[in-house]
C-alpha positions in Angstrom: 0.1 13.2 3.2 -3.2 11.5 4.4 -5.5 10.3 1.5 -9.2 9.6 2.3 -10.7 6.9 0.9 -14.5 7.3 0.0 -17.1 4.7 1.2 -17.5 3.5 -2.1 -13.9 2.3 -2.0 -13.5 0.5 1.4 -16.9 -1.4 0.5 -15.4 -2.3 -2.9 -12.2 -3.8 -1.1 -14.3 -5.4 1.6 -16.8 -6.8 -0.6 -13.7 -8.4 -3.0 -12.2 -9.8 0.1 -14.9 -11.3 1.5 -16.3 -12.8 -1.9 -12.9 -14.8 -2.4 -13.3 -15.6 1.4 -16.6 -17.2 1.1 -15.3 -19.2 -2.2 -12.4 -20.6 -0.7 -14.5 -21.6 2.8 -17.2 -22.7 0.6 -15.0 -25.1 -1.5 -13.2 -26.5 2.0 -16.8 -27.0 3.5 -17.5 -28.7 0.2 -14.6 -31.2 0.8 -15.5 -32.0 4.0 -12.3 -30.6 5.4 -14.3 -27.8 7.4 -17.3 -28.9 9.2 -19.9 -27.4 11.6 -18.8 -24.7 14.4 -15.7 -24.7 12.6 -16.9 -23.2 9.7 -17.8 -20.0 11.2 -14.9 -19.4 13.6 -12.3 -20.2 10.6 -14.7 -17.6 8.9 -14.9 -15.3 11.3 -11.0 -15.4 11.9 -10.8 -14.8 8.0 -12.8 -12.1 7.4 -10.9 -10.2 11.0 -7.3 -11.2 9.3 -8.6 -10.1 5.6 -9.7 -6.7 6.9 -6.6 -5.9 9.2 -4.8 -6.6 5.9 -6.7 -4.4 3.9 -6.5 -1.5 6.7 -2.5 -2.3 6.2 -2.6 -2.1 2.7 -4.7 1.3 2.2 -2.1 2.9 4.8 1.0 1.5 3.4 -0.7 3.4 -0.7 -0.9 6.6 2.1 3.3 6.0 3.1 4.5 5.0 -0.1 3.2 7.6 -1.7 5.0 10.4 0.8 8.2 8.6 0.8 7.6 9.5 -3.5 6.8 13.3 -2.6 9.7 13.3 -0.5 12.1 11.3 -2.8 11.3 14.1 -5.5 11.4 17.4 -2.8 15.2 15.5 -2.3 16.2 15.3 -5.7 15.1 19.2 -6.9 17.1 20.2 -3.9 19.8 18.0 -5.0 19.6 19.9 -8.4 19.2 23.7 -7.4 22.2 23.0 -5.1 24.3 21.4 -8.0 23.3 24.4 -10.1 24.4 26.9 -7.4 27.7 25.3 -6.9 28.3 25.2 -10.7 27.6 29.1 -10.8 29.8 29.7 -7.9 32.8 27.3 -8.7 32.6 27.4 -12.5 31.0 24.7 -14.5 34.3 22.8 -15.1 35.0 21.7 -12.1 31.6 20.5 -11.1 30.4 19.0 -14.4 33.0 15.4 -13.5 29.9 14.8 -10.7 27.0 15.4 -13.4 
């Protein structure tokens, strides 16, 4: 199960991450505790971590949500089979595993 995201939605993400990106970076720059060249490679490395992150999380929503289809394909099989078995062997002997 692939799930396509619309443009609308990666720019929403991106644009979320990268505003609390700039407030964080803004408030260290404000403190002094990032200063001049370094403020663009720490930003630089943020915003490149941030997005690899986001491109983790939208696949992982993509996984989780076949290992759900999956998980419920599993359990009606599980069911039909318990129902066969219950027609073939009599429901009195199957129903102490219900």
């Amino acid at each position: 199960m692939t799930t396509t995201y619309t443009a609308e939605q990666l720019t929403t993400l991106s644009s979320q991450l990268l505003t609390h990106i700039e407030t964080h970076l803004s408030a260290q720059f404000d403190k002094g505790r990032i200063q001049g060249t370094d403020y663009a490679q720490v930003y630089i490395a943020a915003v490149q971590s941030s997005m690899a992150q986001a491109q983790s999380f939208l696949l992982g929503k993509d996984i989780s949500a076949g290992q759900v289809d999956l998980l419920v394909e599993q359990k009606l099989q599980a069911e039909e089979q318990l129902i066969i078995m219950k027609e073939r062997h009599g429901i009195n002997r199957i129903a102490q595993y219900t």
